[in-house]
ROVEX-611206 format. One line per field, with one value per residue (C-alpha): residue number from 1; residue in one letter; x, y, z. Coordinates in Angstrom, 3 decimals, always signed. Layout:
<sites>
seq: (NUM, ...);
type: (A, ...);
xx: (X, ...);
yy: (Y, ...);
zz: (Z, ...);
</sites>
This chain:
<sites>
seq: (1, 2, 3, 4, 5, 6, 7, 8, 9, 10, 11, 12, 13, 14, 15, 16, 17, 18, 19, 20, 21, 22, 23, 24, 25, 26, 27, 28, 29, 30, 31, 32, 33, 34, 35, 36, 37, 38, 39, 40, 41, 42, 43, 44, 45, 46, 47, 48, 49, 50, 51, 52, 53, 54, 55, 56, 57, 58, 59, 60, 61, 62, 63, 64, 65, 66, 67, 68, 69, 70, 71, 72, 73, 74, 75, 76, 77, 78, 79, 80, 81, 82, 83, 84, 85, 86, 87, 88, 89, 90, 91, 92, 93, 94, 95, 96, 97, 98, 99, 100, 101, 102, 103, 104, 105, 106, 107);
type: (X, X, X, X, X, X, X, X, X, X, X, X, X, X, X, X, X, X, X, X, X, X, X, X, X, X, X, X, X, X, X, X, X, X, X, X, X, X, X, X, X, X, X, X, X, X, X, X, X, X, X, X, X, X, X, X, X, X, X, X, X, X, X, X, X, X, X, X, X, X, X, X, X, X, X, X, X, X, X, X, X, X, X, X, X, X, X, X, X, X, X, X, X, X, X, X, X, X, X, X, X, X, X, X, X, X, X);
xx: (-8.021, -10.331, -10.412, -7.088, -6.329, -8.726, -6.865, -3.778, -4.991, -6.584, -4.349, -3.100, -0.026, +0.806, +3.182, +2.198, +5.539, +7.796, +11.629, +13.807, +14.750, +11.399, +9.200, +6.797, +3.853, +2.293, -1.008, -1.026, -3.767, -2.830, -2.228, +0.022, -2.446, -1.546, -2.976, -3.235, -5.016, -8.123, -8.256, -8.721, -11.814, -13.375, -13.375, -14.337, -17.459, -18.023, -17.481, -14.219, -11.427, -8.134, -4.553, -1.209, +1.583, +4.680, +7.191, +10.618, +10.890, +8.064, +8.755, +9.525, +9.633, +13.088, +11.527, +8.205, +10.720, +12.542, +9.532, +9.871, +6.018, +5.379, +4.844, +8.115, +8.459, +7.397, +3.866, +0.662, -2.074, -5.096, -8.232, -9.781, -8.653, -6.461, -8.073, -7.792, -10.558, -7.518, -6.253, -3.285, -0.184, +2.782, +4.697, +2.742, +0.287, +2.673, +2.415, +6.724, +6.863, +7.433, +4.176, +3.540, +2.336, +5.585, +7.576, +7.702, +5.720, +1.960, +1.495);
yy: (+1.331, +4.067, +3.517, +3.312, +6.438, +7.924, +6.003, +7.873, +11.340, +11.173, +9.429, +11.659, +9.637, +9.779, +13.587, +16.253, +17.124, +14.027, +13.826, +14.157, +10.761, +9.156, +7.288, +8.569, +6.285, +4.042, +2.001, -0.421, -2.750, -6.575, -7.523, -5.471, -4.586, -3.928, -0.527, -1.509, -4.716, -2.753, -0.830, -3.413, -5.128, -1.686, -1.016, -4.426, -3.450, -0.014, -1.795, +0.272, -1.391, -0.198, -1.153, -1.046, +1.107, +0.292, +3.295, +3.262, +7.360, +8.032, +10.238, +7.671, +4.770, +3.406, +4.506, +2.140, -0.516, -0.579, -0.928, +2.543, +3.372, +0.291, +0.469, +0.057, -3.059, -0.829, -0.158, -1.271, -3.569, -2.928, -3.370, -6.837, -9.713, -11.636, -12.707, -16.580, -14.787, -15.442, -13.072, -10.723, -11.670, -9.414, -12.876, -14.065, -11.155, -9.218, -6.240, -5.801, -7.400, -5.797, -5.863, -6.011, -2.488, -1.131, -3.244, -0.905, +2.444, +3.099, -0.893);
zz: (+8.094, +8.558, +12.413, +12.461, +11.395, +13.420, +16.563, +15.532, +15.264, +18.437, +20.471, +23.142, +23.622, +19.895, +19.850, +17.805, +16.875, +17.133, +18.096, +14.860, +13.551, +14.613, +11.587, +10.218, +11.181, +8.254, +8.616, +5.614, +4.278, +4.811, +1.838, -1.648, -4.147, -7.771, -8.983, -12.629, -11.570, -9.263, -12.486, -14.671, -12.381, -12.160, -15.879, -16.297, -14.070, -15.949, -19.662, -20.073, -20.911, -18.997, -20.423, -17.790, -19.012, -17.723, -18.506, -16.639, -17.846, -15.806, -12.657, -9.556, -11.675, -10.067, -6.945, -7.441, -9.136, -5.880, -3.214, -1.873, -2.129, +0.071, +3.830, +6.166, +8.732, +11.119, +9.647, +11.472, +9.076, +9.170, +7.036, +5.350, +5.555, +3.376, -0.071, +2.057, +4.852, +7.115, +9.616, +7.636, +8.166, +6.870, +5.789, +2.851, +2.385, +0.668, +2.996, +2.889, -0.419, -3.733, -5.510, -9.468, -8.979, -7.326, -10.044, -12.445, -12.766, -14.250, -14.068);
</sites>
């Protein structure tokens, strides 16, 4: 993803200032992650144990419940592979589908 975003800020084709209306551009990872869940396997690896908290009173929780922290249809993968070590694809990777992160806040 890294090069991507390097592609992007130093494409001279890409407008500094873009017309009004135009999307903002999104480069997403393959695949939706669950924050909660990367947690959980770090802590796991540090001997800390991490617990989800799923609050709907937290600030953008019927934001996150809705998908509107995940990437548009317009957003370019990039980054690993699938978990299967096939190439992404958008369809069953879960890159425009609501994750268990996005689901409900802090989970």
């Amino acid at each position: 993803m890294a090069e991507e975003l390097v592609d992007l800020a130093t494409d001279p084709d890409v407008p500094a200032q873009p017309a009004p209306g135009t999307p903002i551009p999104e480069i997403a990872g393959p695949r939706a992650e669950n924050l909660a869940e990367a947690a959980k396997l770090l802590g796991a690896r540090r001997g800390i144990k991490v617990v989800g908290v799923d609050n709907p009173d937290l600030p953008d929780a019927e934001t996150a419940a809705g998908g509107g922290f995940l990437p548009g249809p317009h957003a370019k993968l990039a980054g690993p592979p699938s978990r299967s070590g096939s190439p992404p694809n958008p369809e069953t990777d879960g890159a425009n589908q609501v994750s268990t992160a996005s689901q409900g806040a802090g989970r």
